[in-house]
N, C-alpha and C positions, 0 to 999 in steps of 0.2 A: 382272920376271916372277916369279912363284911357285906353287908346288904343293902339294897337301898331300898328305901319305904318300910323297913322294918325297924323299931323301936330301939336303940343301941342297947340296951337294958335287955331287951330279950335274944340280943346277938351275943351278949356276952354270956347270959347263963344259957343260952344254946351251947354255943364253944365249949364252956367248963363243962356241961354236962358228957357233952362226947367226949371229953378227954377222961373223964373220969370213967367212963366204960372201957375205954381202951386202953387207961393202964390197971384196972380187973380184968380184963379179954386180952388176951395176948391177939387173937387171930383180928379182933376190929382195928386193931394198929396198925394193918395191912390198908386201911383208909384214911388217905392223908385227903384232909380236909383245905378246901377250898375259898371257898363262900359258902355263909351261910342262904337259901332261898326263900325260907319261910320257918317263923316260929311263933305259935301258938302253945295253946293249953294243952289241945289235944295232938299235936307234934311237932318236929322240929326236922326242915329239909334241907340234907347239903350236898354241893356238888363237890366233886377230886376227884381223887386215884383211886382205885381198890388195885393194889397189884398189878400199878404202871396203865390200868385201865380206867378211859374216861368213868366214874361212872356217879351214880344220888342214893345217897345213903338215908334212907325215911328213919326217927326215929319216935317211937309211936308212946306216948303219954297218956295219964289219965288209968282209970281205976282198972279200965279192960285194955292196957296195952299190949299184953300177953294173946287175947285173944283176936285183938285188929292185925298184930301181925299176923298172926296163923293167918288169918282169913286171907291179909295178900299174899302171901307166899302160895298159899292152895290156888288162891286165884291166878297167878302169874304162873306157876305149874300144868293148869288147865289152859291157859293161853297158848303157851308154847306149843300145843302138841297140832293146831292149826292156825297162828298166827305169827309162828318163828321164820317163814320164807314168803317170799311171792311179793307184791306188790303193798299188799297193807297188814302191817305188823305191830307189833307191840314189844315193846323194850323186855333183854333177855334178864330174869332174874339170876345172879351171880354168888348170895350168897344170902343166907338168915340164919338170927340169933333169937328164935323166935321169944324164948325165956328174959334175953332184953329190950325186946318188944323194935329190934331192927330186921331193915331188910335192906339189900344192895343190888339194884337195877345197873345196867349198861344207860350210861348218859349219851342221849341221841345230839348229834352234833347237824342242824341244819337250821331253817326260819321255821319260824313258827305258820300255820294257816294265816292266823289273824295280818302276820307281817306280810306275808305274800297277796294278801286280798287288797293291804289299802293301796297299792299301785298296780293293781290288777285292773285289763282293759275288760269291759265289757264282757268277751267272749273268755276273757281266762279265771275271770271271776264265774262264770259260771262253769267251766272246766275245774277249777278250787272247789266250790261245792257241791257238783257231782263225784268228784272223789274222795267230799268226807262222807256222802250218802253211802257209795261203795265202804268203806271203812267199819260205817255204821250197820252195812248189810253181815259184812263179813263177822265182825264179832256178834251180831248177835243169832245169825244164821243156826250156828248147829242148838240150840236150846228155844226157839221160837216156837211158841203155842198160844193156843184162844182160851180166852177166862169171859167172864162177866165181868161187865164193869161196873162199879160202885162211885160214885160221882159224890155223897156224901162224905167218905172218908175223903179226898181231896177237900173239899169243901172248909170244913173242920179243921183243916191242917192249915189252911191261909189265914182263916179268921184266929188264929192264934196268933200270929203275926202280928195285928194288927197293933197293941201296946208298944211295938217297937216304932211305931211311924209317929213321932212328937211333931213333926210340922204341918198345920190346920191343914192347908190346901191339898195335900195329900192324904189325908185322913179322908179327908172329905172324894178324894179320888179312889183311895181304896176299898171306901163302903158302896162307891157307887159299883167298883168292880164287881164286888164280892152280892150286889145285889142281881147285877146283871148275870151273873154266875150260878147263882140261884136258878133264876126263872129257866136256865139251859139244863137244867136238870131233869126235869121229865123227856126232852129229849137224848141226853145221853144213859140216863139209869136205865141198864136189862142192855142194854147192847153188848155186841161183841168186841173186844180189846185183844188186840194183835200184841204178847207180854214177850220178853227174852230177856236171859241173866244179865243186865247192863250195869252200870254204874251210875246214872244218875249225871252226869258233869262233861255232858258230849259240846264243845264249845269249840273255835278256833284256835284258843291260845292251848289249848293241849293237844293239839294234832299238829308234828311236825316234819317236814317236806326234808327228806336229801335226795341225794341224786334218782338213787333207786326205789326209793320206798313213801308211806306215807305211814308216821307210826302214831298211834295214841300214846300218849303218858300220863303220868300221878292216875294210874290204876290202882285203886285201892278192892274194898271189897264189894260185892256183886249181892242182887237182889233181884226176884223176878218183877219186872216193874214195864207200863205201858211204854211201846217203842217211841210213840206220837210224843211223851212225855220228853226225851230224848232231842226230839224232832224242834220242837217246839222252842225249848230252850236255844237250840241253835239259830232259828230262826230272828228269836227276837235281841239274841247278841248282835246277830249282824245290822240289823235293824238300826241299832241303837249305837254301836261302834266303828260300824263300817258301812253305810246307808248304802243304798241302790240307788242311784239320782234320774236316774229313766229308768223308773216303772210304778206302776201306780200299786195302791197299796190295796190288801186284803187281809180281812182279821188283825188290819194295824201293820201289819209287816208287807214287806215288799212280796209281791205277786210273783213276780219274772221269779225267785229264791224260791219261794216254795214250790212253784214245777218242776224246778232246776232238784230241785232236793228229791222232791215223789216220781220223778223219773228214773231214779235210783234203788229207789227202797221203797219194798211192796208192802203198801201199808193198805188197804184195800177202801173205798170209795166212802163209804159210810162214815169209816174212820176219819177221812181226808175233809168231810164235809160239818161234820158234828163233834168231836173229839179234840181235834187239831185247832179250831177255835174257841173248845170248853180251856186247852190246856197251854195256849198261849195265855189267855188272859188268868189263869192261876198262875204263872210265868210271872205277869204282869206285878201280881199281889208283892210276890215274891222280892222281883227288886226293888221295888217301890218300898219295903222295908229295912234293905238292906242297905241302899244306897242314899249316903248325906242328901240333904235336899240341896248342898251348893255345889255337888258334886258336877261335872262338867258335863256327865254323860244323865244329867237329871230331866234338864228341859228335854231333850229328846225322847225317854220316856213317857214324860207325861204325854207331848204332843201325841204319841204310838198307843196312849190310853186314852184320849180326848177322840181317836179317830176310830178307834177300839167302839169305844161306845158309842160312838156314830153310826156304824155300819154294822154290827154284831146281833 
């Protein structure tokens, strides 16, 4: 097995680890393993066979691995029962060992959104992300409801972040964010939030295209959380990875994208006007903590945080 961008050291105790389950499991030895996709603390992703079937084998780590699997397993369970046909679907679950904290998906064989977008004309870039809106509508469709929204617990949750940002002029970007995030607080505290069971990780690179379908993947487990929250993050991936080059920008991100997007999914006016830029720019905090400062996708950031608090 092999990965690229992943640490050789965590590919190999990936590998021994799976193999050591499956010679305890007779039945995980029905997945011949591949590549490994990704390994961390908290799992370890591989793609093969299950039973001459493509398919990504999660293996879930960490103190509650027992109970993140149950959680995807229930959650891919509930998927299927309106997301296994039709036009936008979600990879079928094949098997779990929830006691070994695995589960085994059907591996979707097509591009990814993100690959289909960066040579996308105009008109099919915006066809691309009106059918991740669709996608977005449909999963979160059957459990959709109104809450109050609380704009401090967001709040709180960025400024925590901030110890992780070590390079000055970012620092210096992130307090300005998190200032300007502030003063939007009396406009968005006591409003209404449009919520539904989502995941948290609606982006391009996990939504991908075959012939017939458009399907989300690495669905893990679900929480009642803002859709605009959702929204937002997709926004400023594209923003930042795949730019719009005719259209002018708002709330930092491309304009032409977010009609293209709200023309899709009923997120209601209020939302679209006060929300949608309280939660970009939490978006903002966000990678701006995550991402090296020499990382390649940095300066674009910033520049989407310098125009951010330009116009906000």
């Amino acid at each position: 097995m092999s990965a690229e961008n992943i640490p050789l050291p965590l590919v190999l105790e990936a590998s021994e680890e799976l193999t050591d389950l499956q010679n305890r499991r007779k039945a995980v030895a029905a997945f011949t393993a591949e590549s490994v996709l990704a390994a961390h603390e908290r799992s370890a992703v591989y793609a093969g066979l299950y039973d001459g079937q493509p398919a990504i084998l999660k293996l879930f780590r960490g103190p509650n691995f027992k109970k993140k699997a149950r959680r995807q397993k229930q959650e891919m369970e509930r998927l299927a029962t309106f997301m296994s046909t039709g036009r936008y679907r979600t990879p079928e679950l094949l098997d779990a060992w929830v006691n070994l904290g695995i589960t085994v998906t059907t591996r979707i064989e097509g591009k990814t959104l993100a690959q289909a977008l960066i040579r996308a004309s105009l008109g099919e870039r915006d066809h691309l992300i009106a059918e991740a809106g669709h996608w977005l509508s449909r999963l979160a469709g059957p459990t959709l409801f109104r809450d109050t929204f609380a704009g401090k617990f967001w709040l709180s949750r960025k400024r925590n972040d901030l110890p992780r940002i070590q390079y000055p002029p970012d620092m210096v970007l992130a307090r300005a964010l998190l200032a300007r995030l502030e003063a939007l607080i009396p406009d968005v505290r006591g409003h209404s939030v449009t919520k539904a069971e989502i995941h948290g990780d609606f982006s391009p690179p996990n939504l991908i295209l075959t012939e017939t379908a458009l399907y989300g993947v690495d669905i893990q487990s679900v929480a009642p959380q803002p859709l605009v929250r959702d929204i937002a993050r997709f926004l400023l991936y594209l923003h930042i990875v795949i730019p719009q080059r005719d259209s002018g920008l708002k709330f930092g991100v491309s304009e032409r994208d977010i009609d293209v997007m709200l023309g899709t999914v009923a997120l209601p006016e209020n939302e679209r006007q006060t929300l949608l830029p309280f939660f970009i720019g939490l978006e903002m905090v966000d990678k701006l903590a995550r991402l090296r400062p020499d990382h390649v996708r940095a300066a674009a950031l910033r520049g989407a945080i310098n125009r951010y608090l330009e116009t906000v």
